[in-house]
N, CA, C and O atoms as a printed pandas DataFrame, in Angstrom:
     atom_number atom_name residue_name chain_id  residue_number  x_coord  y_coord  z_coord
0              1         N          UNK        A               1  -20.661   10.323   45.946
1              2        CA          UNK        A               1  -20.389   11.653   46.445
2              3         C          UNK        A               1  -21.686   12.407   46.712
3              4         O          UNK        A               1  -21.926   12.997   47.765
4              5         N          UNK        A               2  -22.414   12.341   45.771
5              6        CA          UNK        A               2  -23.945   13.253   46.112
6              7         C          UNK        A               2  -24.725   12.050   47.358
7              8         O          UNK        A               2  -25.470   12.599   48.169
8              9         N          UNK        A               3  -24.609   10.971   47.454
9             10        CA          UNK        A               3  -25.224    9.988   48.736
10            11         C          UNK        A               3  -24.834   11.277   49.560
11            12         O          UNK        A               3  -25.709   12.087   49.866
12            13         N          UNK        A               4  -22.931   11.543   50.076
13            14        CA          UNK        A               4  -22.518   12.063   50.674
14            15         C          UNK        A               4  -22.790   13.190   51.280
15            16         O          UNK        A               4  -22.603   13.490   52.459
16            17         N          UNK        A               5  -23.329   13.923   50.254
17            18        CA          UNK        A               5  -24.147   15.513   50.271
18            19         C          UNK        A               5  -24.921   15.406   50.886
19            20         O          UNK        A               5  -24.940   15.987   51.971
20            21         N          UNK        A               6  -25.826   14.684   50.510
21            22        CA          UNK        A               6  -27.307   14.459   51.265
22            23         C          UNK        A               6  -27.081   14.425   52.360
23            24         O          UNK        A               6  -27.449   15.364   53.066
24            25         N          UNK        A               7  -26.286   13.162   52.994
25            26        CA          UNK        A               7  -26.576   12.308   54.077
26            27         C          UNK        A               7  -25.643   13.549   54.948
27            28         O          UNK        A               7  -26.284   13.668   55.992
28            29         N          UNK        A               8  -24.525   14.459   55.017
29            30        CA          UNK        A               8  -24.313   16.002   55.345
30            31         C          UNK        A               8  -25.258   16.364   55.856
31            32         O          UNK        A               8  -25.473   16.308   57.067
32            33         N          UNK        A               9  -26.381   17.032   54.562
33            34        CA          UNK        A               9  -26.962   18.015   54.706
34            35         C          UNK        A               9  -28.404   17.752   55.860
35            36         O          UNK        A               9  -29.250   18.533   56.296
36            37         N          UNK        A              10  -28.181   16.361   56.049
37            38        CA          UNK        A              10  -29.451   15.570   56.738
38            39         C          UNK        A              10  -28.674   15.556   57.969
39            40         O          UNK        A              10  -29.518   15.387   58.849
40            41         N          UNK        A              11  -27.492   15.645   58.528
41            42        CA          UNK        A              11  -26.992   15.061   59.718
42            43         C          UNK        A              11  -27.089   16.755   60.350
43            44         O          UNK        A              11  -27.719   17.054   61.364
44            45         N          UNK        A              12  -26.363   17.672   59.543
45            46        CA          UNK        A              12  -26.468   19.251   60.179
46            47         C          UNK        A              12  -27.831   19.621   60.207
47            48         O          UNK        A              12  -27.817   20.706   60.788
48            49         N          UNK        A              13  -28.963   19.360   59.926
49            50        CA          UNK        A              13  -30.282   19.606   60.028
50            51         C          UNK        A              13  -30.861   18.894   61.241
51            52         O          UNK        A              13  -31.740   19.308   61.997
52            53         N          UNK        A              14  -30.454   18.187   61.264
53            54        CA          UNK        A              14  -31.145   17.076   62.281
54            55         C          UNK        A              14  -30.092   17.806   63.778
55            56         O          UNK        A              14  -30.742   18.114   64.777
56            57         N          UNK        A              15  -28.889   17.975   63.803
57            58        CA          UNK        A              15  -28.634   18.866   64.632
58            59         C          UNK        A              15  -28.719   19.948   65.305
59            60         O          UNK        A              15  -28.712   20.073   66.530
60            61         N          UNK        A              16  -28.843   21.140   64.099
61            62        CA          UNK        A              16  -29.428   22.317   64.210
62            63         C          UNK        A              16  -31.008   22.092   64.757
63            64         O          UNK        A              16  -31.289   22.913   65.631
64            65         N          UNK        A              17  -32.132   21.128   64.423
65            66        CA          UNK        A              17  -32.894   21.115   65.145
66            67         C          UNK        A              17  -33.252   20.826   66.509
67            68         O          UNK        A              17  -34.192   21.271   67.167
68            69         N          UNK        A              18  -31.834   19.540   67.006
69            70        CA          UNK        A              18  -31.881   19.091   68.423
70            71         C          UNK        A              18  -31.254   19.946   68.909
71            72         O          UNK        A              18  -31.648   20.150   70.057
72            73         N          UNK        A              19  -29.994   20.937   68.456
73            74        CA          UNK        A              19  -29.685   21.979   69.920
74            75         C          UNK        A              19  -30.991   23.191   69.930
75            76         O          UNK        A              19  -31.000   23.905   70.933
76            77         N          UNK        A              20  -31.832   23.395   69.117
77            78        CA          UNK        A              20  -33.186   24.506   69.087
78            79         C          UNK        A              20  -34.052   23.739   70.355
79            80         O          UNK        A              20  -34.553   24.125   71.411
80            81         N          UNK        A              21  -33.946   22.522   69.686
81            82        CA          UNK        A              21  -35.184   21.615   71.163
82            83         C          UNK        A              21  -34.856   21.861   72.512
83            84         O          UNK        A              21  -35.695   21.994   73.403
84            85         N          UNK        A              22  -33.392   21.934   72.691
85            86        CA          UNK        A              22  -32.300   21.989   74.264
86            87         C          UNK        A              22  -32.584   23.180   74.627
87            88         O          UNK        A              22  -33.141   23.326   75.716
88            89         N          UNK        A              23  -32.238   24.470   73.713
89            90        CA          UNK        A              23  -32.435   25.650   74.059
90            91         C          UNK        A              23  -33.246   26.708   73.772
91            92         O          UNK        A              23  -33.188   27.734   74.450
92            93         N          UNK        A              24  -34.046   26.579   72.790
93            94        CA          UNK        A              24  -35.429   27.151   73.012
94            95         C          UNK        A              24  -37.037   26.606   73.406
95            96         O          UNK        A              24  -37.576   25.717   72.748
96            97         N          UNK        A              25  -37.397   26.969   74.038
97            98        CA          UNK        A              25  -38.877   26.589   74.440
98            99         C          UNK        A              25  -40.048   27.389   74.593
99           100         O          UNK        A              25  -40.622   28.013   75.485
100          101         N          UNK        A              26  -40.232   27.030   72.910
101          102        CA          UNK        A              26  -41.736   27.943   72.837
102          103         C          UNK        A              26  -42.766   27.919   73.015
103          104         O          UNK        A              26  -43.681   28.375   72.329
104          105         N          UNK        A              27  -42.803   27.051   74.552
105          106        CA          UNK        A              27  -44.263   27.331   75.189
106          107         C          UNK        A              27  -43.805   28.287   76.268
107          108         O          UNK        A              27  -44.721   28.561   77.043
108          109         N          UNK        A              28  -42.424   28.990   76.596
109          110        CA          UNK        A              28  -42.372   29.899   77.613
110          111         C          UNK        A              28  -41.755   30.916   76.835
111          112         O          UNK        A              28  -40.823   30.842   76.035
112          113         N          UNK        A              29  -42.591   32.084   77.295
113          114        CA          UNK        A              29  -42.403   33.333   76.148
114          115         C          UNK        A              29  -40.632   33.973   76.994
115          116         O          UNK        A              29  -39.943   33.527   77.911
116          117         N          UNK        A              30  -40.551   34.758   76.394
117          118        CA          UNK        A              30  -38.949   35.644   76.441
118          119         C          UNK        A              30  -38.724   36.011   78.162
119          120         O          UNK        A              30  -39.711   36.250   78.856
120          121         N          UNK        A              31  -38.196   36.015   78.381
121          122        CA          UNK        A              31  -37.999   36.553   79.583
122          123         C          UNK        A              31  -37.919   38.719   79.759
123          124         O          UNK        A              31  -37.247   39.665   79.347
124          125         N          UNK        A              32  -39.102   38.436   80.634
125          126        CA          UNK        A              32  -39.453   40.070   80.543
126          127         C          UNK        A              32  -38.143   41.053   81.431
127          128         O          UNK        A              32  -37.801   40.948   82.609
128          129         N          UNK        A              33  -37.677   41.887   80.479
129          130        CA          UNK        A              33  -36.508   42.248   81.480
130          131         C          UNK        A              33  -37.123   43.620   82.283
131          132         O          UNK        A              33  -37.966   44.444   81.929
132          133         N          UNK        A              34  -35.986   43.433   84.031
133          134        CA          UNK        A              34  -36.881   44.535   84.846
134          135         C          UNK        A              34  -37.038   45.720   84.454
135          136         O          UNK        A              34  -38.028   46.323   84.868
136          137         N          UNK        A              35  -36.128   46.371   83.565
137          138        CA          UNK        A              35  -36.733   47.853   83.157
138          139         C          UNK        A              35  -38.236   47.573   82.429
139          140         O          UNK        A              35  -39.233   48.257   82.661
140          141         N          UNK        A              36  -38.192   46.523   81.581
141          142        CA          UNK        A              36  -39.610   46.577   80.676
142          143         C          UNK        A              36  -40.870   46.227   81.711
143          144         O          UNK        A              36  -42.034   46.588   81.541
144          145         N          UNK        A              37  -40.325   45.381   82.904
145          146        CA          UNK        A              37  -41.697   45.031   83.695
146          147         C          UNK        A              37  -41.808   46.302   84.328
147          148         O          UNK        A              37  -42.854   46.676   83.799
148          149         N          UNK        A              38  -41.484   47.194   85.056
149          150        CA          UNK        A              38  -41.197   48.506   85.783
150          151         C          UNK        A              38  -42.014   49.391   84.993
151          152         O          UNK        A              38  -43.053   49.864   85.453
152          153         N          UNK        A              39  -41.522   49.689   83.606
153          154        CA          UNK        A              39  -42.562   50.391   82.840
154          155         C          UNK        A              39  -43.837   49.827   82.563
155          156         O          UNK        A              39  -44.828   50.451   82.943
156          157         N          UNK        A              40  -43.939   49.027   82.117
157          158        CA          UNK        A              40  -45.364   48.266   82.358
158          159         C          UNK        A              40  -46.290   48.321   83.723
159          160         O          UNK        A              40  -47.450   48.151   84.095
160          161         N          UNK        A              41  -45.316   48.586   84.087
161          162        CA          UNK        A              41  -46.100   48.775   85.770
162          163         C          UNK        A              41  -46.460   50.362   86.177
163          164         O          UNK        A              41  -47.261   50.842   86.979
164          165         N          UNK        A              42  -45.703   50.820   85.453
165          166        CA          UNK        A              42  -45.623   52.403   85.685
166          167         C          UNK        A              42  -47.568   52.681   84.754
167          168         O          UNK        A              42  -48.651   53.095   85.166
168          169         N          UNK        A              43  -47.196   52.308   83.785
169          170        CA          UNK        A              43  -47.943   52.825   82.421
170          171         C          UNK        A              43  -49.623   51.940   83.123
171          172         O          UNK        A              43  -50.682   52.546   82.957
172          173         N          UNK        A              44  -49.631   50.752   83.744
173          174        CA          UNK        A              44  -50.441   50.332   84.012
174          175         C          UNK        A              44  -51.500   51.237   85.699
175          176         O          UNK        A              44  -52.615   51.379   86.199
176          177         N          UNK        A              45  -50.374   51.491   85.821
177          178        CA          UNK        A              45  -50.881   52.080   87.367
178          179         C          UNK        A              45  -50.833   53.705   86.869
179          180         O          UNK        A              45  -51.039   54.250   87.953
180          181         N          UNK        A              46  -50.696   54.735   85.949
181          182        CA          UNK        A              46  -51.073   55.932   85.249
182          183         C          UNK        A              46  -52.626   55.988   84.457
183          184         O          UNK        A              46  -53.470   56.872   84.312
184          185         N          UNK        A              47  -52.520   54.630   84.060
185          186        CA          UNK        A              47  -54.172   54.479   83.251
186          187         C          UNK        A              47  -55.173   54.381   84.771
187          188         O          UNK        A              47  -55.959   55.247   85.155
188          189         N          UNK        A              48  -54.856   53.035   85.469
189          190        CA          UNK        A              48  -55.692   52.567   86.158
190          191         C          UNK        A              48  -55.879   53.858   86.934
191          192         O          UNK        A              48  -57.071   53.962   87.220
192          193         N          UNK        A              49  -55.155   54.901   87.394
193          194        CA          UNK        A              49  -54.860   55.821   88.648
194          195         C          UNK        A              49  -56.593   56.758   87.491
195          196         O          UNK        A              49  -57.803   56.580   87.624
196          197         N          UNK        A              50  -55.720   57.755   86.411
197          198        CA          UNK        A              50  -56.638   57.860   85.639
198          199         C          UNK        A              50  -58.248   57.240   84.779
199          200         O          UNK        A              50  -59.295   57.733   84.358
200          201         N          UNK        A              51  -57.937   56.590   84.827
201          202        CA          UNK        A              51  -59.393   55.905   83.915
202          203         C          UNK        A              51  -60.256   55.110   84.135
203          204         O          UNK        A              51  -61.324   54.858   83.578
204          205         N          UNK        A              52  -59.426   54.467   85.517
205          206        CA          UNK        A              52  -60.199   53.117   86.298
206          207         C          UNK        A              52  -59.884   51.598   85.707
207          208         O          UNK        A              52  -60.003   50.583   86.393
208          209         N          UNK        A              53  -59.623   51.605   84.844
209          210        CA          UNK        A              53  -59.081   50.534   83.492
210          211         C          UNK        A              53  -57.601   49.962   84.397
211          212         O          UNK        A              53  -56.683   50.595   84.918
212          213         N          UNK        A              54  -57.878   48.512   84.291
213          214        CA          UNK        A              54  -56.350   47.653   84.397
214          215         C          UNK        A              54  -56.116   47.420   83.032
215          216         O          UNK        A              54  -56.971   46.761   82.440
216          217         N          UNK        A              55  -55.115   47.829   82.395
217          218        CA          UNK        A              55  -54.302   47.400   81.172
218          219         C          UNK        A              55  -53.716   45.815   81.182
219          220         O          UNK        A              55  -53.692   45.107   80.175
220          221         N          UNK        A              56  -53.286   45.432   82.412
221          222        CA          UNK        A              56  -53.228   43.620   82.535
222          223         C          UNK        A              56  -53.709   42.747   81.367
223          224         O          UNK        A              56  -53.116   42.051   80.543
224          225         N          UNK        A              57  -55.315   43.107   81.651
225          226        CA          UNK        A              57  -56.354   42.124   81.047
226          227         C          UNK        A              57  -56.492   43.197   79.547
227          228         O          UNK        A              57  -57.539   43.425   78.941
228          229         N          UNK        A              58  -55.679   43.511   79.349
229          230        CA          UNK        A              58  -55.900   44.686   77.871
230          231         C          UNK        A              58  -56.198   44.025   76.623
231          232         O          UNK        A              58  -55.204   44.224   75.924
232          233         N          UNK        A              59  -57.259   43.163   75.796
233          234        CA          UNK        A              59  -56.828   42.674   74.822
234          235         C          UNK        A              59  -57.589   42.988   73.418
235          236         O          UNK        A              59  -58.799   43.211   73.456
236          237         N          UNK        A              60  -56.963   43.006   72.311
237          238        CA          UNK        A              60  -57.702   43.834   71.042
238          239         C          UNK        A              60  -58.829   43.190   70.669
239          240         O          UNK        A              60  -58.814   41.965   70.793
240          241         N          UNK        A              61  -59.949   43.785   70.180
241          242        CA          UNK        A              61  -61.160   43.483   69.916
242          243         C          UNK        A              61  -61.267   43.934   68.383
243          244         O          UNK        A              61  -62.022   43.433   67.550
244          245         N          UNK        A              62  -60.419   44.909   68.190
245          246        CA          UNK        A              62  -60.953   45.609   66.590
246          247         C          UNK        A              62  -59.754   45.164   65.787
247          248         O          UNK        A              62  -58.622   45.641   65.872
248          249         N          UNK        A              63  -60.248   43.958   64.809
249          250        CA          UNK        A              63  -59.516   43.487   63.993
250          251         C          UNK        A              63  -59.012   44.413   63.133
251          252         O          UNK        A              63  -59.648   45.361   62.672
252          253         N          UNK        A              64  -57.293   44.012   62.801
253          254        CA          UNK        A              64  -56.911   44.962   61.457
254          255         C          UNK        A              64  -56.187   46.335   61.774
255          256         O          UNK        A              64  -55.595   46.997   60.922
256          257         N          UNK        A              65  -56.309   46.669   63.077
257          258        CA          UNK        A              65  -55.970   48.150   63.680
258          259         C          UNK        A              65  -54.189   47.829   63.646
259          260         O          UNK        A              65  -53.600   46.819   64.031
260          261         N          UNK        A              66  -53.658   49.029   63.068
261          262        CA          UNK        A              66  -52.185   49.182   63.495
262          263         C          UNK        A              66  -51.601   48.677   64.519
263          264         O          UNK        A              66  -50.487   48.182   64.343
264          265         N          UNK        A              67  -51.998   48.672   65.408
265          266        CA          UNK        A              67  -51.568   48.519   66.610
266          267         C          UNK        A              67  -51.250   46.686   66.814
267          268         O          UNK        A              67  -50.570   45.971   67.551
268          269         N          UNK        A              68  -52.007   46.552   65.906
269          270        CA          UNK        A              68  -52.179   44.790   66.687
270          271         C          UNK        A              68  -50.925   44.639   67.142
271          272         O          UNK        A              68  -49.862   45.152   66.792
272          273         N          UNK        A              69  -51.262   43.701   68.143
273          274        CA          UNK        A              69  -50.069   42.861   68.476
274          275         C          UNK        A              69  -48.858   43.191   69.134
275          276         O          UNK        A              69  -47.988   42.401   69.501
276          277         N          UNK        A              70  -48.877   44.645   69.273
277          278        CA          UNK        A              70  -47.895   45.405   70.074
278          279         C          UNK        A              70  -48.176   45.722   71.459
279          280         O          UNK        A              70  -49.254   45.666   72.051
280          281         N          UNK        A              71  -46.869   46.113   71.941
281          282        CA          UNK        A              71  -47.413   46.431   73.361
282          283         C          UNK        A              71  -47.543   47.861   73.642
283          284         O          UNK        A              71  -46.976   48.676   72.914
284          285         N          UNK        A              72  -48.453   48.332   74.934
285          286        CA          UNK        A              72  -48.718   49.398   75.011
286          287         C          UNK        A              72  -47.381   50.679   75.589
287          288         O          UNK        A              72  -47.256   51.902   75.527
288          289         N          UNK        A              73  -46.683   49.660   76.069
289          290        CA          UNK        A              73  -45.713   50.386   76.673
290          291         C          UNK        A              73  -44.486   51.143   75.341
291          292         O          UNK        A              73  -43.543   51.910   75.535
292          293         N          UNK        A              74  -44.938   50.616   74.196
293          294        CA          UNK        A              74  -44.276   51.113   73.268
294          295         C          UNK        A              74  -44.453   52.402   72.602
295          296         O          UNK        A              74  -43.933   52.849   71.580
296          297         N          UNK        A              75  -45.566   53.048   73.662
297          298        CA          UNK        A              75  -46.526   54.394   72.903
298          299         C          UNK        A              75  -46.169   55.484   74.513
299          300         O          UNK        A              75  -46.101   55.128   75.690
300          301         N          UNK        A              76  -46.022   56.726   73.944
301          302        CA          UNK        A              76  -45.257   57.574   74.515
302          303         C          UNK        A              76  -47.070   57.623   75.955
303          304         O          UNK        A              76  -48.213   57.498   75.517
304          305         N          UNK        A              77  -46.849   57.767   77.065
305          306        CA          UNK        A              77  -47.661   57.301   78.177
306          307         C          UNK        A              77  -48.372   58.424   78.641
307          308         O          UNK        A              77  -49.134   58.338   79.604
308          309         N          UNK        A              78  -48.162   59.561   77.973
309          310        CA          UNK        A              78  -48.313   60.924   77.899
310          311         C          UNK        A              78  -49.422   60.698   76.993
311          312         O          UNK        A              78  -50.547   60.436   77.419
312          313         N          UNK        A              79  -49.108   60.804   75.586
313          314        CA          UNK        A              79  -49.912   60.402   74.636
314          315         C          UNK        A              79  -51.046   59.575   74.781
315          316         O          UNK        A              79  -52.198   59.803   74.410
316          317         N          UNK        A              80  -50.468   58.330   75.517
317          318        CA          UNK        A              80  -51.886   57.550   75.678
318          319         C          UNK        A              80  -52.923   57.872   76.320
319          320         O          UNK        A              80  -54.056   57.583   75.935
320          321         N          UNK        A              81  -52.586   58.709   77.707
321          322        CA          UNK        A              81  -53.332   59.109   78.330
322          323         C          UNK        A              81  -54.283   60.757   77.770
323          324         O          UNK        A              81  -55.382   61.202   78.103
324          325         N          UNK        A              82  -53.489   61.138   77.056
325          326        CA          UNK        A              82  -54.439   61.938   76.354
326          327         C          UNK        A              82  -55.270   61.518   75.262
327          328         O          UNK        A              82  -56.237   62.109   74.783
328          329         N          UNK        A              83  -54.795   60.483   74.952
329          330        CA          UNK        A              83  -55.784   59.739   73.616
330          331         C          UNK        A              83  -56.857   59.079   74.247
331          332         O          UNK        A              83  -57.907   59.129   73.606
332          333         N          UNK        A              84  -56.904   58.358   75.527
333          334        CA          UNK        A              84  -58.500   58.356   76.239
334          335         C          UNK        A              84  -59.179   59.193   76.399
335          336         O          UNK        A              84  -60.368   59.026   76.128
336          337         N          UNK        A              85  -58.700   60.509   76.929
337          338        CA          UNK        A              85  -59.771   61.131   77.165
338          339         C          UNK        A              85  -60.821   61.656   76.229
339          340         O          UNK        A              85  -62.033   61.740   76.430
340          341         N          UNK        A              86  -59.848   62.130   74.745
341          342        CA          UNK        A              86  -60.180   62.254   73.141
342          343         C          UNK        A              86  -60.997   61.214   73.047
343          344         O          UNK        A              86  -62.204   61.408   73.197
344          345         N          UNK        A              87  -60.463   59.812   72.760
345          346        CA          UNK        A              87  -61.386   58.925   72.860
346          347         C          UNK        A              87  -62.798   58.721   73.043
347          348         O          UNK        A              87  -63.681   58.673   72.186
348          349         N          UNK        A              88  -62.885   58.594   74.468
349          350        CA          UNK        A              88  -63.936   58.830   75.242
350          351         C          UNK        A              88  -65.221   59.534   74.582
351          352         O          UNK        A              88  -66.361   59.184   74.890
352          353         N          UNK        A              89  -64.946   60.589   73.619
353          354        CA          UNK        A              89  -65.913   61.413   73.416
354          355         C          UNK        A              89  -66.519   60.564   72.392
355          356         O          UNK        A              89  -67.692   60.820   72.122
356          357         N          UNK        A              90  -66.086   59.832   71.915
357          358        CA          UNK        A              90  -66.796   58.810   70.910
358          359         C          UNK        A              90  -67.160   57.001   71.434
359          360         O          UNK        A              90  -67.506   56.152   70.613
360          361         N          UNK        A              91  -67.013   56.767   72.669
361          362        CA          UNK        A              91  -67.019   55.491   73.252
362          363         C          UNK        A              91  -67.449   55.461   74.506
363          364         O          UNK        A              91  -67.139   56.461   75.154
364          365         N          UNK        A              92  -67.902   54.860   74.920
365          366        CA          UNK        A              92  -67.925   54.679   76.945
366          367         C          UNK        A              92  -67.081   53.506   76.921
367          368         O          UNK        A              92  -66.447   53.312   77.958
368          369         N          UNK        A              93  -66.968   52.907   76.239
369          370        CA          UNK        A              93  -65.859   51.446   76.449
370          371         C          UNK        A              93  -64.086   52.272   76.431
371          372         O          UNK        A              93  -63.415   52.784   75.535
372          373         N          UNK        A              94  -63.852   52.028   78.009
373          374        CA          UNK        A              94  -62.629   52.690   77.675
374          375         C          UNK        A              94  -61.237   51.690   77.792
375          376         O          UNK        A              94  -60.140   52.076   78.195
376          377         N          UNK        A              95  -61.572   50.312   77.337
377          378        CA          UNK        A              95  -60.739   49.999   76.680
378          379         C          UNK        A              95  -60.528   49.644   75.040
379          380         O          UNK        A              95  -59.507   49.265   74.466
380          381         N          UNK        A              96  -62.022   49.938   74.447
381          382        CA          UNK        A              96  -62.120   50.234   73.342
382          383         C          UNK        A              96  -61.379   51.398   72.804
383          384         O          UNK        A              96  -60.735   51.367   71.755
384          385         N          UNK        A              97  -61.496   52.346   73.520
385          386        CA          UNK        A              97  -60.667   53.791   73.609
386          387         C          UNK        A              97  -59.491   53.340   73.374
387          388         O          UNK        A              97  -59.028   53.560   72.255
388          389         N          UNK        A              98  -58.551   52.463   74.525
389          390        CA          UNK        A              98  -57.079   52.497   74.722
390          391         C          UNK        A              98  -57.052   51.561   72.960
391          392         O          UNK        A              98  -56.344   51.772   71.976
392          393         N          UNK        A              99  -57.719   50.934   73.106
393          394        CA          UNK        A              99  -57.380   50.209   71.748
394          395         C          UNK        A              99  -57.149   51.306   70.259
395          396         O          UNK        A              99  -56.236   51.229   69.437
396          397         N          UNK        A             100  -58.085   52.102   70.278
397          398        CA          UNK        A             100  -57.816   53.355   68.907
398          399         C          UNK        A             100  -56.912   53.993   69.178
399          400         O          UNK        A             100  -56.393   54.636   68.266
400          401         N          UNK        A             101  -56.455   54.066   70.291
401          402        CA          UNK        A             101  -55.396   55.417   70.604
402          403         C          UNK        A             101  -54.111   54.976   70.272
403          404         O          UNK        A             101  -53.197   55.752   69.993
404          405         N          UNK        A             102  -53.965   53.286   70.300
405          406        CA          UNK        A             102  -52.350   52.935   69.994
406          407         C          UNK        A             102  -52.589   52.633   67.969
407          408         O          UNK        A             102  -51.687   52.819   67.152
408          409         N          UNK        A             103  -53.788   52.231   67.681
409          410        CA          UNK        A             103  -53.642   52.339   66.438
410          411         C          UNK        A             103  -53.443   53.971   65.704
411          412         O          UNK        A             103  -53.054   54.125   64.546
412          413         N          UNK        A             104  -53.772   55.018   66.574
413          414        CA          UNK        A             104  -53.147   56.016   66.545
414          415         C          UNK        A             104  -52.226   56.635   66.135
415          416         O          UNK        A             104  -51.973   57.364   65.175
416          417         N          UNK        A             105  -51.501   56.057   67.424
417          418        CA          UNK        A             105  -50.188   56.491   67.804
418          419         C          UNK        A             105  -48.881   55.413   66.700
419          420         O          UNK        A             105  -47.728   55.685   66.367
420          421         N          UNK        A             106  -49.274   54.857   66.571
421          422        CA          UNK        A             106  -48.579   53.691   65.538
422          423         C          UNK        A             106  -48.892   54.635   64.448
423          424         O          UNK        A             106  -47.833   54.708   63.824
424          425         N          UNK        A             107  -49.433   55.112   64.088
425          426        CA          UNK        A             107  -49.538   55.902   62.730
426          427         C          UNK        A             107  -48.565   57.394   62.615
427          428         O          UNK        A             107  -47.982   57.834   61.625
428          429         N          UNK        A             108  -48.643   57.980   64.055
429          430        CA          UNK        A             108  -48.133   58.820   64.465
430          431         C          UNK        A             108  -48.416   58.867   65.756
431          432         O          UNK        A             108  -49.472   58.852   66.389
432          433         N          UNK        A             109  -46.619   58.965   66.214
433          434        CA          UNK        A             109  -46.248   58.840   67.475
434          435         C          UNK        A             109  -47.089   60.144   68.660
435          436         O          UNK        A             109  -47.652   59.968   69.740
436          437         N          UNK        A             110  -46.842   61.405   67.860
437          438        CA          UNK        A             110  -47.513   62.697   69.054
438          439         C          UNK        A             110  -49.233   62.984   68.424
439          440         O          UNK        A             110  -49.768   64.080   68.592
440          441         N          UNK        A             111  -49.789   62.084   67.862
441          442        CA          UNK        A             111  -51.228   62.373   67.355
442          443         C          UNK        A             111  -51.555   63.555   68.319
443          444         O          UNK        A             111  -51.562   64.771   68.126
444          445         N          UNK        A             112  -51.804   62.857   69.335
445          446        CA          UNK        A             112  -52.770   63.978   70.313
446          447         C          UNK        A             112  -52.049   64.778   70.944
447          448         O          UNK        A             112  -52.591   64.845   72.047
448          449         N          UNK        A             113  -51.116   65.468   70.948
449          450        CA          UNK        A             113  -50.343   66.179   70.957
450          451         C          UNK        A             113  -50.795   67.570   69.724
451          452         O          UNK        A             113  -50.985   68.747   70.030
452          453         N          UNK        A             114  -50.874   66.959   68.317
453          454        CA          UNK        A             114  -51.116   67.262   67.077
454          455         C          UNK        A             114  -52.594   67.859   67.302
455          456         O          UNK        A             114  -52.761   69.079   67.280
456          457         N          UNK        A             115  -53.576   67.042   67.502
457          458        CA          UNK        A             115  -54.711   66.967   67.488
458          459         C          UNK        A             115  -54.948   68.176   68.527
459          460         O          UNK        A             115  -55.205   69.354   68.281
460          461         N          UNK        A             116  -54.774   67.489   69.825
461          462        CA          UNK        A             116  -54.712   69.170   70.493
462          463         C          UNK        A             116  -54.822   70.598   70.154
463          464         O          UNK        A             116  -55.781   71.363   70.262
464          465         N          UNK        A             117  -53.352   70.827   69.621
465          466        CA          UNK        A             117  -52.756   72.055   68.882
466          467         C          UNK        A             117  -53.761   72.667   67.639
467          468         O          UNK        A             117  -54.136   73.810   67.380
468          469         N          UNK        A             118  -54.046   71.143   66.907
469          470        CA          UNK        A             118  -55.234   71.601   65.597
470          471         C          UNK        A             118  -56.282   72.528   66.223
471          472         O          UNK        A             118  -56.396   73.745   66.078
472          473         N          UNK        A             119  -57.257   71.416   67.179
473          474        CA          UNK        A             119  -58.463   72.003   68.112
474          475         C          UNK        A             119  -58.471   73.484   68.666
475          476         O          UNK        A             119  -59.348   74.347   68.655
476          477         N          UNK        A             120  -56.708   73.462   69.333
477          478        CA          UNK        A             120  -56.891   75.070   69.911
478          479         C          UNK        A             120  -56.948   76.089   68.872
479          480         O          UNK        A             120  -57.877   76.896   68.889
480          481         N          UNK        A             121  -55.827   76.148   67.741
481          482        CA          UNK        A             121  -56.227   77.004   66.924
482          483         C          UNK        A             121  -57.850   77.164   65.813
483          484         O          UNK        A             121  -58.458   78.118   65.327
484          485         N          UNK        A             122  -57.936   76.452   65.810
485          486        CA          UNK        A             122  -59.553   76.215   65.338
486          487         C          UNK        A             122  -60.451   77.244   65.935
487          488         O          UNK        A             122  -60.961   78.249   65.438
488          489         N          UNK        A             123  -60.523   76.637   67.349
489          490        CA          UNK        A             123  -61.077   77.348   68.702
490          491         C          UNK        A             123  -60.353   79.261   68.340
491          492         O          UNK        A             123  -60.827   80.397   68.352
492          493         N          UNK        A             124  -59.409   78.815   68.145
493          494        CA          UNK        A             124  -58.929   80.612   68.227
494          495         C          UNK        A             124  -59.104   81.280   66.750
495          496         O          UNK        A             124  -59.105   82.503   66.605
496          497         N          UNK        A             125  -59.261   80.314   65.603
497          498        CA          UNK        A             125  -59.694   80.961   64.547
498          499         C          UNK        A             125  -61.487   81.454   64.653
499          500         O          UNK        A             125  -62.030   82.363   64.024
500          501         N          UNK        A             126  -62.106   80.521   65.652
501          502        CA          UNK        A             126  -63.711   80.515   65.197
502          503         C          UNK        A             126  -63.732   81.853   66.168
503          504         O          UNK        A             126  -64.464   82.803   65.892
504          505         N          UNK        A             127  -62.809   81.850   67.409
505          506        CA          UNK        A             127  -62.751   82.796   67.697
506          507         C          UNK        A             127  -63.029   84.699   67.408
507          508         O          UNK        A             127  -63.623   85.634   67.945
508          509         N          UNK        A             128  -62.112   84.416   66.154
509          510        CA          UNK        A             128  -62.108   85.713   65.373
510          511         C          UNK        A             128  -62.939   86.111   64.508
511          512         O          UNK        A             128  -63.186   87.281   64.215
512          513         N          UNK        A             129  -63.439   85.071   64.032
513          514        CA          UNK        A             129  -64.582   85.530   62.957
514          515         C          UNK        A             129  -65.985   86.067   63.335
515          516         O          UNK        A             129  -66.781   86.388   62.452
């Protein structure tokens, strides 16, 4: 009876692995659906229009950052584009830039939004004194 078990548990394994072989193939990644390529295209041609930067060839350099491994289109496009210009003031590499701005924004979604708002009142406190 336990032969029996085994030789089961070896026949549904050995199955479950040959229908994975039939129907998945992980040398071809997911199929990109058209709303996600559309935005990608949107978000790519807003930077490039702005910054001169193709996002295409976008790839991380600063190990360890929040962001890894995600895509850019997952960060509000508003945001990003204000997080270069912030950026910028600390980099001339402005895809070094796009790279801090999603480890950013992964931390918090409206940073520069935030950051903004901080700066102006600052500006309007140094104002008064």
């Amino acid at each position: 009876m336990k032969k029996q078990n085994e030789w089961n548990r070896w026949v549904a394994v050995a199955a479950a692995a040959f229908f994975a072989v039939l129907f998945i193939n992980p040398a071809e990644p997911p199929a990109q659906s058209e709303d996600a390529a559309k935005k990608l295209e949107t978000y790519r041609a807003a930077i490039k229009a702005e910054y001169g930067i193709d996002i295409k060839d976008f790839k991380e350099t600063l190990k360890g950052g929040r962001a890894d491994g995600k895509g850019i289109t997952q960060y509000d496009l508003k945001q990003i584009l204000l997080g270069i210009k912030v950026e910028l003031e600390h980099t001339t590499n402005k895809m070094l830039a796009l790279e801090i701005v999603t480890d950013h924004l992964e931390e918090i979604p409206d940073y520069y939004t935030h950051l903004e708002k901080m700066e102006k009142e600052a500006e309007a406190q140094k104002g008064k004194k």
